[in-house]
N, C-alpha and C positions, 0 to 999 in steps of 0.2 A: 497595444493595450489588451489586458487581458479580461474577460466577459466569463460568467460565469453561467453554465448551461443546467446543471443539475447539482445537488447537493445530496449524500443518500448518508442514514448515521444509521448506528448498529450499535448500542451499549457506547463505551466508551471512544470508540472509531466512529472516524469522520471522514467520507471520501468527497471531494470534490471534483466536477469534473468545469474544463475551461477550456473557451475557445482564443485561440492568441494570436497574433500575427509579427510579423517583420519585416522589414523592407530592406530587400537584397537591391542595390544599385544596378544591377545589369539585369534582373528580372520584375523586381516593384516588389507590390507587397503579396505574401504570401500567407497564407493561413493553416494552422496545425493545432491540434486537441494536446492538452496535458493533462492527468491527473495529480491531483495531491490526496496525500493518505495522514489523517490526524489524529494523533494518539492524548487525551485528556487523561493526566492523574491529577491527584492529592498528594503531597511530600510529606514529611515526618513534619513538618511546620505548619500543616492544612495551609499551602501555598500552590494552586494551582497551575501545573507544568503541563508542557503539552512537547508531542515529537510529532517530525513534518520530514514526508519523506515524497519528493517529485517525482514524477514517471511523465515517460514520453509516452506514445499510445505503441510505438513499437517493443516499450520494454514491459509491457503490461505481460503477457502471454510466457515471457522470459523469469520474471516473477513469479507466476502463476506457479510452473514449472519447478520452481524449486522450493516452493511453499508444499506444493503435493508433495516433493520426495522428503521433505522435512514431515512429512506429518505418516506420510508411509514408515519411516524409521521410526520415527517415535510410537506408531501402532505394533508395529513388528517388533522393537526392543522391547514395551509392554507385555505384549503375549510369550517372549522368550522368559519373562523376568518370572511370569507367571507360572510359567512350568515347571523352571527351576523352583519355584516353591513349594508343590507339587511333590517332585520327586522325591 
């Protein structure tokens, strides 16, 4: 059963975080954190959609990782884009 520990929103993002458990036969039950990451639009129909993206707590940092280098290229193509116009 999955328990829900904190809720944190930011504009249209939604992160949840949750405590879960399972029950391994040879060891019982066990316990481990997930987050969920929830994205709220509006469609061409004012139909409200939403995206749901799970993470372990080990892929959080994995994530993280390639959000910075996505966002470093995107500053760095910027400042290229800029110069060439410039010149």
């Amino acid at each position: 059963m999955s328990k829900l520990l904190k809720s944190l929103k930011s504009g249209n993002f939604e992160l949840s975080i949750w405590e879960n458990e399972k029950d391994f036969e040879d060891v019982g039950i066990v316990g481990y954190q997930t987050i969920t990451i929830r994205k709220t639009w509006k469609d061409n129909n004012s139909l409200t959609r939403d995206q749901r993206l799970h993470l372990r707590k080990q892929d959080i940092e994995r994530v993280l990782v390639l959000l910075r280098k996505a966002q470093e290229h995107l500053l760095l193509e910027g400042e290229n884009e800029q110069k060439g116009a410039i010149n």
